[in-house]
LOLUMKOL-466246 format. One record per residue (C-alpha): residue number from 1; residue in three letters; y, x, z. Coordinates in pm, whole numbers, always signed. Each point is the difference from the previous one (the first is absolute). Example, Ala and Ser with C-alpha at 12.3 -4.5 7.8 and 13.67 -1.06 7.14 Angstrom:
<fifis>
(fifi 1,ALA,(-450,+1230,+780));
(fifi 2,SER,(+344,+137,-66));
</fifis>
This chain:
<fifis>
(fifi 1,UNK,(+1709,-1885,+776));
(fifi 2,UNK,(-13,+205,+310));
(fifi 3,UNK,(-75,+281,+154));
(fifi 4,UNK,(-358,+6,+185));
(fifi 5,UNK,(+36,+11,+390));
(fifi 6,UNK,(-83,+368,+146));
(fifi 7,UNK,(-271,-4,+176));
(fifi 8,UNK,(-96,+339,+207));
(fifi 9,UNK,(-211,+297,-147));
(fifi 10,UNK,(-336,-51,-16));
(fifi 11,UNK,(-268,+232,-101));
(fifi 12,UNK,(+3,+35,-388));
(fifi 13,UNK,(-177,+229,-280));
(fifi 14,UNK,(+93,+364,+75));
(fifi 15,UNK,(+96,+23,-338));
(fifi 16,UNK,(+289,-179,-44));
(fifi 17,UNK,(+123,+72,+325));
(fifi 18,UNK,(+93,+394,-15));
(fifi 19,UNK,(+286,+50,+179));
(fifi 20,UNK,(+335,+30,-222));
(fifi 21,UNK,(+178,+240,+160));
(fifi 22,UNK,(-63,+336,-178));
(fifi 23,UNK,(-301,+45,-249));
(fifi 24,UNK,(-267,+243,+23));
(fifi 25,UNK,(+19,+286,-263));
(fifi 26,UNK,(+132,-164,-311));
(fifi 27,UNK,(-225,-56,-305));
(fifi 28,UNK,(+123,+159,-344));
(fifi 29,UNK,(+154,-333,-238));
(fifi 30,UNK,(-229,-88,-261));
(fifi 31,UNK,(+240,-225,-178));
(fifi 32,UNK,(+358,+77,+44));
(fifi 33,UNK,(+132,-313,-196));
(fifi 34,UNK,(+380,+115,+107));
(fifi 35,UNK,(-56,+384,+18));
(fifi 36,UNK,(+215,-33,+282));
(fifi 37,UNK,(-16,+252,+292));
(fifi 38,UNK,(-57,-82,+355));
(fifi 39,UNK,(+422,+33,+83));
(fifi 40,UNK,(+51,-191,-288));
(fifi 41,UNK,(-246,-297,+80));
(fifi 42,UNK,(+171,-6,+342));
(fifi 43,UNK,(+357,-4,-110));
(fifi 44,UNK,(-22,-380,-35));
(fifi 45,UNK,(-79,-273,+266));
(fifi 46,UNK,(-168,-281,-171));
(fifi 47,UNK,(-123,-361,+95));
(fifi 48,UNK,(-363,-149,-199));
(fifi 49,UNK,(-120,-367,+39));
(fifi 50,UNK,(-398,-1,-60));
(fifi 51,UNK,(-60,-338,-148));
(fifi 52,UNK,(-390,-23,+49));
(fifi 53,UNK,(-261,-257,-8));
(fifi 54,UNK,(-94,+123,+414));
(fifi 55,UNK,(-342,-205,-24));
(fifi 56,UNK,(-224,+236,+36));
(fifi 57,UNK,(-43,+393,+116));
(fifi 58,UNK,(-164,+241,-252));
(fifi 59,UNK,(+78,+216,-199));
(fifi 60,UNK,(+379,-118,-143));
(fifi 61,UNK,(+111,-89,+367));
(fifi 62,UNK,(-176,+343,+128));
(fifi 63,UNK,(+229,+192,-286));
(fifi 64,UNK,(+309,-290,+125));
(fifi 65,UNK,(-84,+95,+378));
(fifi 66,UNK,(+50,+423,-71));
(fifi 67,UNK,(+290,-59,-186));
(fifi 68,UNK,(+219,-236,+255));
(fifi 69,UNK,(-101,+266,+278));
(fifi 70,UNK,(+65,+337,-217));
(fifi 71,UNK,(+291,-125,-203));
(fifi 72,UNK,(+258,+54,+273));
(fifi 73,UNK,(-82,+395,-17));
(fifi 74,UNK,(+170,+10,-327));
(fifi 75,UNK,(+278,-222,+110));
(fifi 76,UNK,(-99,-319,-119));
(fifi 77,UNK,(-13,-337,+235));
(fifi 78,UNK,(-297,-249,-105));
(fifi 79,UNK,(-75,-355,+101));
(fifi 80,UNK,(-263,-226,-183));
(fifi 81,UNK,(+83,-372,-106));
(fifi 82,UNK,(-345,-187,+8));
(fifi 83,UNK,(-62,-270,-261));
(fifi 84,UNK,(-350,-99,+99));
(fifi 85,UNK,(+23,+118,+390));
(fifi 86,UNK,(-394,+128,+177));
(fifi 87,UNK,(-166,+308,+97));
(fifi 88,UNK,(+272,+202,-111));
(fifi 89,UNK,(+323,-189,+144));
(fifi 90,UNK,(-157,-36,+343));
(fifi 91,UNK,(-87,+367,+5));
(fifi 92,UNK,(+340,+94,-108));
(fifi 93,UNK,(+107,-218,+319));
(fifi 94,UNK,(-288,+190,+241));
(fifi 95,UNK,(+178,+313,-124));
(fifi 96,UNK,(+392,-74,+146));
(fifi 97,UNK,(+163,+130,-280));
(fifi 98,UNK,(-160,+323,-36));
(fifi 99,UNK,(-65,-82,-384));
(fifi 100,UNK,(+255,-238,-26));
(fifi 101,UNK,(+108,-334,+32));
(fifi 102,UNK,(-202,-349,-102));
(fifi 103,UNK,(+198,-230,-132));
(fifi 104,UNK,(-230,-360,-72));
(fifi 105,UNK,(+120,-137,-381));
(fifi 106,UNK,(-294,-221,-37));
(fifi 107,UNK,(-95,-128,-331));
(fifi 108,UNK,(-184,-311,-7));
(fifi 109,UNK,(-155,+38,-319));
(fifi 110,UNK,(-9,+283,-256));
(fifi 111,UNK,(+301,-111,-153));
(fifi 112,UNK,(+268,-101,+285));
(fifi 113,UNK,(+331,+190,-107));
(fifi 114,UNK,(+147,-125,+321));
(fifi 115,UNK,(-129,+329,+154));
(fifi 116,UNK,(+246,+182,-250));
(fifi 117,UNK,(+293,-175,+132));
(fifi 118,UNK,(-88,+112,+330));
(fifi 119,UNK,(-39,+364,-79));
(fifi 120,UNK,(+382,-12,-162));
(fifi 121,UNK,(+103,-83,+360));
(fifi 122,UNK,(-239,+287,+151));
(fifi 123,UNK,(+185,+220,-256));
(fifi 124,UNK,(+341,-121,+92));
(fifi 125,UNK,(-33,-46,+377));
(fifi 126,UNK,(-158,+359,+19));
(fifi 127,UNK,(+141,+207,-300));
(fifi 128,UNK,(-278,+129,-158));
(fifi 129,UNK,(+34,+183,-265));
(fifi 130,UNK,(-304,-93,-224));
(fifi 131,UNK,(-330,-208,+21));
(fifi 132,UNK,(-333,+177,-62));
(fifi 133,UNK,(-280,-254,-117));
(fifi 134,UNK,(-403,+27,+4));
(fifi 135,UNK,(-160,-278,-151));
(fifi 136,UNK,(+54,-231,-272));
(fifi 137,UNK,(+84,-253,+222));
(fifi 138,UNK,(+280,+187,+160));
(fifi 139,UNK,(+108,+174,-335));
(fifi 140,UNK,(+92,-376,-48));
(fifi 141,UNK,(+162,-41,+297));
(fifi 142,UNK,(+179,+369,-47));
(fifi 143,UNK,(+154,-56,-364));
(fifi 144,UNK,(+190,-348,+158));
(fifi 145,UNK,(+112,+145,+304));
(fifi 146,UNK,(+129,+311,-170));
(fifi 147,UNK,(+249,-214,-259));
(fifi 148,UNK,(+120,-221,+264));
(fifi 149,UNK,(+69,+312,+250));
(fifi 150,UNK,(+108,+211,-241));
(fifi 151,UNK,(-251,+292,+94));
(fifi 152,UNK,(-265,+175,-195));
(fifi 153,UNK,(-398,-22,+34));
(fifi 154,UNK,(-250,+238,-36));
(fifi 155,UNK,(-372,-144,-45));
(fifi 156,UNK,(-321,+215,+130));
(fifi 157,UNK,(-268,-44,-231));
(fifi 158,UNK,(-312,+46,+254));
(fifi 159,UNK,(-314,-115,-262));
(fifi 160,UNK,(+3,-179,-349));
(fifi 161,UNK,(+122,-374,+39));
(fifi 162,UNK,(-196,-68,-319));
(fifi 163,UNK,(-318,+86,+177));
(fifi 164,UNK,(+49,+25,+326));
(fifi 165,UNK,(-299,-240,+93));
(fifi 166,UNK,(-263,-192,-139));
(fifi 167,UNK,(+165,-295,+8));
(fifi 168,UNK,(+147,-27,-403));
(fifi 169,UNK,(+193,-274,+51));
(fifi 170,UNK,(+222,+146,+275));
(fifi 171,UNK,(-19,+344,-177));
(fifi 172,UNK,(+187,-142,-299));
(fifi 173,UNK,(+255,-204,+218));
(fifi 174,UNK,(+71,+306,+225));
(fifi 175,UNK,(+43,+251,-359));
(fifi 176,UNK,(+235,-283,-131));
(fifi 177,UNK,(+225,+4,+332));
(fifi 178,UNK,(+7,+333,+29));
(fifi 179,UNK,(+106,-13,-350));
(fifi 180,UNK,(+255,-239,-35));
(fifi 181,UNK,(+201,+161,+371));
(fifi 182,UNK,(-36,+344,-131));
(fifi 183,UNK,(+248,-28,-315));
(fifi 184,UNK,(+275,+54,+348));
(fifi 185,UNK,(-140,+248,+194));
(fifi 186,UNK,(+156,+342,+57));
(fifi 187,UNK,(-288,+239,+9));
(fifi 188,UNK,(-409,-30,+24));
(fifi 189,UNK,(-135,+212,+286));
(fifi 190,UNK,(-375,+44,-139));
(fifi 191,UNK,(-311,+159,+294));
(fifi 192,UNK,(-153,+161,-268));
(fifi 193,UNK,(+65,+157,-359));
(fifi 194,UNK,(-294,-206,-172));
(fifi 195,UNK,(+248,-289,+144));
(fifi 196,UNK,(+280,+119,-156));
(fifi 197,UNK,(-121,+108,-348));
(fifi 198,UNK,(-102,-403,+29));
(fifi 199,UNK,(+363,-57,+82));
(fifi 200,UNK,(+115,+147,-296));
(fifi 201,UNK,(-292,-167,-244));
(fifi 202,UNK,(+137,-289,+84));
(fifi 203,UNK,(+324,+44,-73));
(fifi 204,UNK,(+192,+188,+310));
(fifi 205,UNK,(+224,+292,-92));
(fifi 206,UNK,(-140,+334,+97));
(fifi 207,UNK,(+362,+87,+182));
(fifi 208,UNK,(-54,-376,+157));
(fifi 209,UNK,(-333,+107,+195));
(fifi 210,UNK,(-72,+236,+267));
(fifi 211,UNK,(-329,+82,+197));
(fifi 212,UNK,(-27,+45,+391));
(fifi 213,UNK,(-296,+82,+56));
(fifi 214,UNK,(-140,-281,+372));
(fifi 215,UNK,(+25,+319,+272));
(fifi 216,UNK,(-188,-79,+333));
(fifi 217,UNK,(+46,+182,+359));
(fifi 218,UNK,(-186,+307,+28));
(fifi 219,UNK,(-249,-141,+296));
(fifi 220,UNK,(-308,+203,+60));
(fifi 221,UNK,(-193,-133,+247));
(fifi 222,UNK,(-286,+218,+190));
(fifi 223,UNK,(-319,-61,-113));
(fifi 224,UNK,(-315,+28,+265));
(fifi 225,UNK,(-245,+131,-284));
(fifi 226,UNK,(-44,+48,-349));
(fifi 227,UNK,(-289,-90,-245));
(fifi 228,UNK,(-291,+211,-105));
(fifi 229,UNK,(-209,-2,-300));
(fifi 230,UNK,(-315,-240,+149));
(fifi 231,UNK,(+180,-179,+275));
(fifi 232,UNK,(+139,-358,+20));
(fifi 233,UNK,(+345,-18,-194));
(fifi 234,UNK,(+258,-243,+44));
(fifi 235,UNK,(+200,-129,-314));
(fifi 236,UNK,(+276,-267,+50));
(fifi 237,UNK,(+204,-224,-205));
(fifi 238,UNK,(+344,-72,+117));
(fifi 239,UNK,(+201,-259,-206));
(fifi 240,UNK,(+93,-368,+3));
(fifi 241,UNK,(-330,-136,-120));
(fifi 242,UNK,(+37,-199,-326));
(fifi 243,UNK,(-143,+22,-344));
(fifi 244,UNK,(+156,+316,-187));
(fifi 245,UNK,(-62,+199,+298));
(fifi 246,UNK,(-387,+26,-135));
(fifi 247,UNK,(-171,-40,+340));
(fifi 248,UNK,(-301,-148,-195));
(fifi 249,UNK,(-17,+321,-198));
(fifi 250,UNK,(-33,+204,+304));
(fifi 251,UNK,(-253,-239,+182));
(fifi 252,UNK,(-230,+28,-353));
(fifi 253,UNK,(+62,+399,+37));
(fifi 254,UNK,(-116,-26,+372));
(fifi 255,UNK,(-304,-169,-123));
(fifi 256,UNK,(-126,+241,-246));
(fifi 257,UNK,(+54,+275,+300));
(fifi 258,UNK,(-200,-181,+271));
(fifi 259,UNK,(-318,+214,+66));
(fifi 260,UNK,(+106,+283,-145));
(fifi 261,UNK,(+274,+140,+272));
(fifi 262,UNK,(+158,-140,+327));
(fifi 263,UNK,(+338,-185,-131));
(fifi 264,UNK,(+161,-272,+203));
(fifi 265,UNK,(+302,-217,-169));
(fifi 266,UNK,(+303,-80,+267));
(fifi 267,UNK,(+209,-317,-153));
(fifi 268,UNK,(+341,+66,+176));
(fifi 269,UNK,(+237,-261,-107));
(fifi 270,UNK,(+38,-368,-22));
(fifi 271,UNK,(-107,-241,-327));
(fifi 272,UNK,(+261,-134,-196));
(fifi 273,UNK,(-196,-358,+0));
(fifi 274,UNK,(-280,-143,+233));
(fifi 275,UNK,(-183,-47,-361));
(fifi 276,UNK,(-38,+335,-81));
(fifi 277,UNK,(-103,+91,+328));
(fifi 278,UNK,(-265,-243,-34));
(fifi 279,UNK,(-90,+134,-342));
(fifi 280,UNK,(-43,+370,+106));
(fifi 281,UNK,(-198,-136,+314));
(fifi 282,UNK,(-270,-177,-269));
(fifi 283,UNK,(-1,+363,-190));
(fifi 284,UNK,(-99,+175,+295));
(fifi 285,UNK,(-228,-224,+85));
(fifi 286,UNK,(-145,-14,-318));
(fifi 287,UNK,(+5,+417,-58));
(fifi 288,UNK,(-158,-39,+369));
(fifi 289,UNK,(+221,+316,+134));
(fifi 290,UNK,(+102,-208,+283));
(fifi 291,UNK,(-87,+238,+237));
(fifi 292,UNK,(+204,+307,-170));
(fifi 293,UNK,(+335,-194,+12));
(fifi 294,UNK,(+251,-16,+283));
(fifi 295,UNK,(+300,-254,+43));
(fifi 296,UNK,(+347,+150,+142));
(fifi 297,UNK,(+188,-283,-158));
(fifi 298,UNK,(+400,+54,+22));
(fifi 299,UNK,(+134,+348,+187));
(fifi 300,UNK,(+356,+93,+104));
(fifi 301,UNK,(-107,+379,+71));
(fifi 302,UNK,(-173,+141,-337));
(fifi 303,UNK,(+25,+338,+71));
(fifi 304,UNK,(-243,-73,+341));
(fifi 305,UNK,(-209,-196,-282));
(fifi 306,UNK,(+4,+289,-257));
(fifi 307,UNK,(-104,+244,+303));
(fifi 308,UNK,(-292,-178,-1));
(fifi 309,UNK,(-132,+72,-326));
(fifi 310,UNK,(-150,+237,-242));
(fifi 311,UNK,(+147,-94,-316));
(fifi 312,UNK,(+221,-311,-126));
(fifi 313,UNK,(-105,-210,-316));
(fifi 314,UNK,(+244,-217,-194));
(fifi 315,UNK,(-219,-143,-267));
(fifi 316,UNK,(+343,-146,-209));
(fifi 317,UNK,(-97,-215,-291));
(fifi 318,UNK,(+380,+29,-115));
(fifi 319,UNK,(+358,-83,+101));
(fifi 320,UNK,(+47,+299,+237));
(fifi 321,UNK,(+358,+182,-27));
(fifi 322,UNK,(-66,+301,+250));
(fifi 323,UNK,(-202,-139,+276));
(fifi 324,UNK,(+167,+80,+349));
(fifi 325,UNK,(-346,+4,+182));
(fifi 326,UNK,(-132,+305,-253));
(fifi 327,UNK,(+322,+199,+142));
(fifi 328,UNK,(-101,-112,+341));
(fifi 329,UNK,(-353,+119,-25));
(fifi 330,UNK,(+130,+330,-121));
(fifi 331,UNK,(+280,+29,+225));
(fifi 332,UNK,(-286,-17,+281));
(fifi 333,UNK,(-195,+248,-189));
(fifi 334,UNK,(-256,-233,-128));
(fifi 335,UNK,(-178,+37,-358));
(fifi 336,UNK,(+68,-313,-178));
(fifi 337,UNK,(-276,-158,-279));
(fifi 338,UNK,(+212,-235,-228));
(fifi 339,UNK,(+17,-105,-353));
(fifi 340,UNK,(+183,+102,-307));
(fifi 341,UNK,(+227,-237,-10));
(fifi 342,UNK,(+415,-12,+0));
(fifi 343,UNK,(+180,+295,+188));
(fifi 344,UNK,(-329,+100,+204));
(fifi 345,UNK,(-79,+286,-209));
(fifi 346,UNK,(+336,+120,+80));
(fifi 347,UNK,(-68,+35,+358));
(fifi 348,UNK,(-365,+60,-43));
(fifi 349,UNK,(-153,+302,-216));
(fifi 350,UNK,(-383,-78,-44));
(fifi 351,UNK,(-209,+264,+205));
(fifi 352,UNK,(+318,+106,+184));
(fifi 353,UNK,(+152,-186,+224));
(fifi 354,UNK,(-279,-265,-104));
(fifi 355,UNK,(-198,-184,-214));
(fifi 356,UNK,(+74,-248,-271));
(fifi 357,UNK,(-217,-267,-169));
(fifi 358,UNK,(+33,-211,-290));
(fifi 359,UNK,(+150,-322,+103));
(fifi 360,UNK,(-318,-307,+43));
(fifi 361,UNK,(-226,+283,-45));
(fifi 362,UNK,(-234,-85,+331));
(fifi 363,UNK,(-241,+298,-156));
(fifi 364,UNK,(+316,+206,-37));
(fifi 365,UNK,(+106,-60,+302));
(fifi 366,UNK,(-359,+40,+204));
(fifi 367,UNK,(+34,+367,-238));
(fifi 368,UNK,(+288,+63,+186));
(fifi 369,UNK,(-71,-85,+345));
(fifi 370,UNK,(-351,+223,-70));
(fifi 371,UNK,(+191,+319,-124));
(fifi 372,UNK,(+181,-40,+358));
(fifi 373,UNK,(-282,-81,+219));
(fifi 374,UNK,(-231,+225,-170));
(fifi 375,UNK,(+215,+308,+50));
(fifi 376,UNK,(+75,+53,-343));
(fifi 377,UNK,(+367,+50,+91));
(fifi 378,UNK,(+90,+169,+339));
(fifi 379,UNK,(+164,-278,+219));
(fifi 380,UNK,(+220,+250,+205));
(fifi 381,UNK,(+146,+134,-303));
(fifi 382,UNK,(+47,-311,-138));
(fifi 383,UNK,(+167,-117,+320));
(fifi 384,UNK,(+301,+294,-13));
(fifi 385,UNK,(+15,-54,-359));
(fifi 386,UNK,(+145,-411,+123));
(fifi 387,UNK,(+161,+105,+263));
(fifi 388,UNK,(+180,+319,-173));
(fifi 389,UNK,(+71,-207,-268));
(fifi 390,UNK,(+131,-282,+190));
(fifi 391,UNK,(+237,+232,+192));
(fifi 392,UNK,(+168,+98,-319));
(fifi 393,UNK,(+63,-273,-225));
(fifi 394,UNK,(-82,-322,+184));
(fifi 395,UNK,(+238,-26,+340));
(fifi 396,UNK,(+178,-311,+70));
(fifi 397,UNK,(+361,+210,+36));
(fifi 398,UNK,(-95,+80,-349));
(fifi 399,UNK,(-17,-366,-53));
(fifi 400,UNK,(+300,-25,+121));
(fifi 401,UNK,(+208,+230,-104));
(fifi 402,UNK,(-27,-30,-372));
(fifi 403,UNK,(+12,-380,+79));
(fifi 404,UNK,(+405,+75,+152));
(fifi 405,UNK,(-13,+244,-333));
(fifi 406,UNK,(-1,-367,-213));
(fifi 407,UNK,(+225,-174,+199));
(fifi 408,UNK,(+257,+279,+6));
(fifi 409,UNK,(-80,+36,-403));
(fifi 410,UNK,(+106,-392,-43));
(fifi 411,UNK,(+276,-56,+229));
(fifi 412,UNK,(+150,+373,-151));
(fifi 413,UNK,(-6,-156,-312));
(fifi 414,UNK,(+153,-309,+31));
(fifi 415,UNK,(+292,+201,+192));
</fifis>
């Protein structure tokens, strides 16, 4: 265990690097799980440990990132103990502090407690007041530490563990380890309601279970043109690319397209495995769309990405909680294409703020994509609509400030 050495700023994705000082004009709470007032959620200084997996940086670490830099606004300190220490940990090093500390409590296999023993002392040595888990591995982790430090945990349900990818096998182990730790926990923060109605199917008490909705900084970059019915458009996908993220259904969709309008596909993000990279290279090459694809491959600045496009698609198969790259698109005023799947629909109203297709629907999708393209829908009114709607429900000091609303709701009380 140890903290990662500080290394000195380096240039990192604008959006989880607003500056914490004082927020821009403050985004009406969706989900007030306290009903707490600002001078009430500031009455109280407390201390979080984020136990977190820190492999990788998508979408939980982008919703981790927001919440160790805007958290101290509402008077809450947060640091991040890493169990399996990457992309994340060395980012949270890049950053000095600014969302936190890294502390390193490596696991060497999925089921080293040793890295619960560790987070007692981080508890102990630093007086936090509670842990806040992500992942089943770390729920785990949390619901040991929290007995032998005496401290409650709240777990953060970000997607389904039972079908979180299409791997079955690790599906049911996740769902059974997320099981067995949460008969301990304190409270279930959920990103979405479909989430937490799911919660409570399976068993959670509805008083137990609160949703905070992922919030995102409101980054607009300037565009330098926007598209016209006719013209070339550029669609992009930004995600980790793996299997439930559907990239074959959009590559199919792209197929059915070619010839009949100007469409090129930007793939901004890296693959989760050199064989599925391989795999999506053979589709293309056998759809023969080569030449309508372009690689960006792993960004740390998606707003300058997002600039650079006419619409995002996020083809999701399933697993998605409330994915933090549809707020981003809308946050830069961007009409997003995506698929009915998990809390989506509650961000995105079809022919408003965009479009929605039926999940491994390629013809659904390429329907989609056409109404756009075509000019069935007006893309500036469709790009407000995001960005208007991003403004008011989706901030990250939303995020965080019903986030301090759970804490304060827990540690109140247990007195």
């Amino acid at each position: 265990m140890q903290a990662g050495n500080l290394r000195g700023p380096t240039t990192i994705d604008p959006t989880v690097l607003t500056p914490i000082s004082v927020p821009g004009p403050k985004s009406p709470v969706i989900d007030d799980p306290a009903g707490q007032s600002d001078s009430s959620l500031s009455q109280k200084h407390l201390r979080v440990l984020h136990v977190v997996n820190g492999e990788h940086f998508s979408g939980a670490e982008r919703v981790q990132s927001h919440l160790g830099r805007c958290l101290p606004t509402f008077n809450v300190d947060a640091d991040f103990a890493c169990v399996k220490p990457g992309k994340f940990a060395e980012l949270l090093d890049e950053n000095n502090g600014q969302w936190g500390r890294c502390f390193r409590t490596e696991m060497s296999n999925r089921f080293d407690l040793r890295a619960a023993w560790s987070i007692r002392r981080l508890v102990r040595d630093n007086g936090y007041d509670l842990l806040h888990a992500h992942t089943p591995r770390t729920a785990m982790i949390a619901s040991i530490a929290s007995r032998l430090a005496g401290v409650p945990w709240v777990y953060h349900v970000h997607s389904p563990a039972a079908r979180d990818s299409s791997r079955q096998i690790a599906n049911a182990i996740n769902s059974a380890t997320e099981k067995f730790s949460l008969r301990t926990v304190a409270h279930l923060i959920t990103v979405s309601e479909s989430l937490r109605l799911d919660c409570i199917r399976r068993g959670t008490l509805e008083a137990n279970v609160s949703v905070v909705h992922n919030g995102v900084p409101g980054i607009r970059p300037p565009r330098k043109s926007t598209p016209s019915v006719g013209g070339r458009w550029v669609i992009g996908m930004v995600a980790l690319m793996r299997p439930r993220k559907g990239l074959e259904v959009v590559l199919d969709a792209l197929a059915k397209l070619r010839g009949q309008y100007d469409i090129i596909l930007r793939i901004i993000g890296p693959f989760e495995t050199p064989a599925y990279e391989h795999a999506i290279d053979d589709q293309i090459a056998d759809l023969r769309i080569t030449g309508l694809i372009e690689r960006v491959g792993f960004t740390r600045d998606v707003p300058a990405e997002l600039a650079k496009l006419d619409a995002m698609v996020l083809p999701s198969l399933f697993g998605e909680g409330l994915p933090m790259v549809v707020l981003e698109a809308m946050a830069a005023g961007l009409p997003v294409i995506a698929t009915r799947v998990e809390g989506t629909p509650e961000a995105i109203t079809d022919g408003v703020e965009g479009l929605l297709a039926m999940p491994r629907d390629p013809d659904s999708l390429a329907s989609k994509i056409e109404e756009l393209v075509s000019g069935v829908h007006d893309w500036s009114a469709m790009a407000e609509a995001a960005f208007n709607r991003h403004a008011k429900d989706f901030s990250d000091y939303s995020m965080a400030k019903n986030t301090a609303a759970v804490y304060r709701k827990i540690i109140d009380r247990i007195g």
